[in-house]
C-alpha positions in Angstrom: -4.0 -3.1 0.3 -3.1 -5.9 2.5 -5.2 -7.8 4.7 -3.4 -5.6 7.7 -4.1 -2.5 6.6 -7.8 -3.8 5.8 -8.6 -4.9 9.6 -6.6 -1.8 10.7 -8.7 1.0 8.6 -12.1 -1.0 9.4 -11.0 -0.9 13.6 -10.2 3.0 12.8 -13.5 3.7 11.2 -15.8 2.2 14.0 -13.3 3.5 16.9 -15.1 6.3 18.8 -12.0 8.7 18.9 -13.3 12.1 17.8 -17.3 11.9 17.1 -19.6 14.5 17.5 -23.1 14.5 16.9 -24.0 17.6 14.5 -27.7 19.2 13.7 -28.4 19.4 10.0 -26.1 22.4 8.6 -25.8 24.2 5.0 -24.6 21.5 2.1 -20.5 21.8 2.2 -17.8 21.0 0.0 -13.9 20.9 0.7 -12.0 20.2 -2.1 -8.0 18.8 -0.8 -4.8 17.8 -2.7 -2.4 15.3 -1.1 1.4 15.7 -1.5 1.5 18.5 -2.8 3.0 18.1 -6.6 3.5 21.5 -8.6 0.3 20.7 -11.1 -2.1 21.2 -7.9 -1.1 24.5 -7.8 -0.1 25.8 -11.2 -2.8 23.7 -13.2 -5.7 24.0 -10.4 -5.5 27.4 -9.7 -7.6 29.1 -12.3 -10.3 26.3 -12.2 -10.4 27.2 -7.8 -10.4 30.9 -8.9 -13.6 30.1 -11.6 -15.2 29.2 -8.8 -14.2 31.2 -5.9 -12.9 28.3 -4.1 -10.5 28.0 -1.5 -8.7 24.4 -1.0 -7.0 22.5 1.6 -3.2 21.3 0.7 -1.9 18.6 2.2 1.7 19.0 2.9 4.6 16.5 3.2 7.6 18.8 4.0 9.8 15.8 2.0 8.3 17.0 -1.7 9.9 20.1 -1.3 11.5 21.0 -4.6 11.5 16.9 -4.8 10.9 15.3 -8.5 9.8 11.5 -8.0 8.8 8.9 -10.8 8.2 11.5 -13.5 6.1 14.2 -11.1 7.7 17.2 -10.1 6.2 18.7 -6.4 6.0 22.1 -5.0 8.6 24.2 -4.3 9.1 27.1 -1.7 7.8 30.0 -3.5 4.2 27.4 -4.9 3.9 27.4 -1.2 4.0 30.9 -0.5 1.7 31.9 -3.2 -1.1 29.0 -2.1 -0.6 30.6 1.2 -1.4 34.1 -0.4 -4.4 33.6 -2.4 -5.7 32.4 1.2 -6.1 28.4 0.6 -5.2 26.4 3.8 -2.0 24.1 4.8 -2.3 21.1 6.0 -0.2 18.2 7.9 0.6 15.0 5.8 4.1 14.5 7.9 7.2 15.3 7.1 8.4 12.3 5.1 4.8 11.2 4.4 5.0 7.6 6.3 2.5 4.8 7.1 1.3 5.8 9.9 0.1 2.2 11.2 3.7 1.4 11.0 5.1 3.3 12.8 5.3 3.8 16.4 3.9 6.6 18.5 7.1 8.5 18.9 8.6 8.3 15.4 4.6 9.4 14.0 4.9 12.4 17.0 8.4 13.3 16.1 7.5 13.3 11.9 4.8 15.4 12.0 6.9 18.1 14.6 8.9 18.1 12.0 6.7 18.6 9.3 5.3 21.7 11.6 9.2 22.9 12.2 9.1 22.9 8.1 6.0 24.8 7.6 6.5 27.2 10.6 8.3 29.8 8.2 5.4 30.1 6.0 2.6 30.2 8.6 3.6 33.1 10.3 2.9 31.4 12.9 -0.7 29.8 12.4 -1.0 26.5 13.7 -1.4 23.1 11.9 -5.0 22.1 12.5 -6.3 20.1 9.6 -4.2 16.2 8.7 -4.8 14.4 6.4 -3.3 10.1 6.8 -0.8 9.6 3.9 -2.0 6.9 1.7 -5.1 6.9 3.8 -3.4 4.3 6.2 -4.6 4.7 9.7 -5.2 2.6 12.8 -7.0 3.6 15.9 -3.4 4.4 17.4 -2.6 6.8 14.9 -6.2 8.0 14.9 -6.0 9.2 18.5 -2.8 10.4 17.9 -4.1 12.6 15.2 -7.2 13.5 17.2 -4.9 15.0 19.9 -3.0 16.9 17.7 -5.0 18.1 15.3 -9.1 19.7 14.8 -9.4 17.5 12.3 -7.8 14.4 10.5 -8.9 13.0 6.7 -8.9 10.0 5.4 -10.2 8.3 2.0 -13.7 6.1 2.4 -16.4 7.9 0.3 -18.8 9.0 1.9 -21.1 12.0 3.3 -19.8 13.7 6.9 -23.1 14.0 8.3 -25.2 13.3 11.2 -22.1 11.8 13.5 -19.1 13.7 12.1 -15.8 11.8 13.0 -13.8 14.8 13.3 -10.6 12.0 13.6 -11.3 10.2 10.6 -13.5 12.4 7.7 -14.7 10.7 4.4 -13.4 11.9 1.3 -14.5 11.0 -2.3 -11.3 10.5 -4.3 -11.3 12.5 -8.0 -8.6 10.2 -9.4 -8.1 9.2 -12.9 -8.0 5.5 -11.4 -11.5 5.2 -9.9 -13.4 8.3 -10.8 -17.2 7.8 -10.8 -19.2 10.7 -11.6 -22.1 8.8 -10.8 -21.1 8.1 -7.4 -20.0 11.6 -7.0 -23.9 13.0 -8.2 -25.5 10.8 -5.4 -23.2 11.7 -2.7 -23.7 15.5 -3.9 -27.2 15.0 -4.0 -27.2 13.3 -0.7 -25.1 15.9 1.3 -27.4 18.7 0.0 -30.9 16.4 1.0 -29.5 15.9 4.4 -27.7 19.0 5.0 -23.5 17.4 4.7 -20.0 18.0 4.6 -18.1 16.2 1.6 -14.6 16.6 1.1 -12.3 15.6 -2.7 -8.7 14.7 -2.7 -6.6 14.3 -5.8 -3.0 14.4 -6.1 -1.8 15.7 -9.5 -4.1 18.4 -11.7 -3.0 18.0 -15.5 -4.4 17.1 -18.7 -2.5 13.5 -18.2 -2.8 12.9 -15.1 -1.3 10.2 -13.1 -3.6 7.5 -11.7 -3.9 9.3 -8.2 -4.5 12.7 -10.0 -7.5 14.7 -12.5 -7.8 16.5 -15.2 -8.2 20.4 -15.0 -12.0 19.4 -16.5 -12.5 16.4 -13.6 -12.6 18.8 -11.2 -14.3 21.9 -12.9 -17.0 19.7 -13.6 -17.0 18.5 -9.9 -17.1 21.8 -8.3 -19.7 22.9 -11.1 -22.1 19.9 -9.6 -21.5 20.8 -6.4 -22.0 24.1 -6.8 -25.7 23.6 -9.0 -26.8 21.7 -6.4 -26.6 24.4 -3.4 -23.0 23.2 -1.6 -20.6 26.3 -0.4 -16.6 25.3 -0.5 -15.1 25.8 2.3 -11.3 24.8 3.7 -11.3 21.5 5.8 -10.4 24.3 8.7 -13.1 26.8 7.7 -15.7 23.8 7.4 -14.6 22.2 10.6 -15.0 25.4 12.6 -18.8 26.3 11.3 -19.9 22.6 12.0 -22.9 23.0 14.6 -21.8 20.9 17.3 -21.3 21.8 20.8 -17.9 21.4 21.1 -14.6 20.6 18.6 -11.7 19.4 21.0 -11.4 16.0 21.9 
């Protein structure tokens, strides 16, 4: 990452935007894919359905039936089916952009268009859970998020807790890249201590993963932690809407 996208995550992360102070609330875990390829779907579902987990997917409309470096993505009918087994949709825009980059019209127009895309297949729910492609983000784009949408992801590891940023959530990344199961065992162990939210993204679920995705095992074995040690799964949504905080808009 470039020293501009350094000083414009750390100004994102301390910018009050969306932050609500939350009591201490049953260990919870929301497990996430970003993009969208095939594999999450296809490879992931029977470890999700070992467990009895719903996820979040993180939708760029532009993957649709798209194959890109070697990785095919979902296609129309993937969609439908995640859609029927009850896991939840969520925004990533349309052409899945930097979202510092780009000004507030062109980010405002690509994500109504990534909602004109999904409309079809929600039957009309709305788009309430985003998730910043690449993790870029800038307070800008933060409160443009935070207007939009309950709640908006991004990629720092950590435990949501305490002062939830409803604009700007922690997630622990389960890539093939920087996978610590270490790190994932204290942040589990803290979350169910303190009473916290935790949230996983990956990309691609196969048994030779890209760098941004897991293995079918990587994330069996983080549910199974999670689960041993007390934390319910829940859909970013789901989670969102059973935090105990007076109040979720902005």
């Amino acid at each position: 990452m470039d020293l501009f996208g350094r000083l414009n995550r750390t100004a994102a992360r301390y910018a009050a935007v969306k932050t609500r102070a939350c009591e201490p609330f049953a260990p919870t875990l929301s497990v996430t894919f970003d993009d969208f390829p095939r594999s999450a779907w296809t490879n992931a579902r029977k470890v999700l359905e070992r467990h009895g987990a719903l996820a979040t997917y993180y939708v760029a409309g532009r993957f649709c039936g798209a194959s890109e470096k070697g990785l095919e993505y979902f296609q129309a009918g993937d969609l439908k089916a995640v859609i029927g087994a009850g896991h939840e949709i969520g925004c990533h825009t349309f052409s899945h952009i930097h979202a510092p980059r780009m000004g507030e019209a062109r980010f405002v127009a690509d994500c109504d268009r990534n909602a004109a895309f999904l409309a079809p297949f929600l039957g009309g729910r709305p788009l309430e859970t985003f998730a910043y492609p690449y993790g870029d983000v800038c307070v800008r784009s933060k409160r443009l998020a935070a207007q939009r949408f309950v709640t908006a992801r991004g990629i720092r590891a950590d435990v949501n807790g305490g002062s939830v940023d409803l604009a700007l959530l922690a997630s622990m990344p389960l890539e093939r890249r920087s996978w610590s199961a270490a790190r994932w065992r204290r942040l589990v162990e803290d979350a169910a201590g303190q009473g916290g939210w935790l949230t996983l993204f990956t990309h691609d679920v196969s048994d030779d993963p890209t760098p941004h995705g897991c293995t079918p095992a990587m994330l069996d074995e983080a549910l199974t932690l999670a689960r041993d040690h007390g934390l319910r799964v829940l859909t970013v949504g789901a989670a969102a809407a059973r935090l105990p905080v007076q109040a979720l808009a902005a």
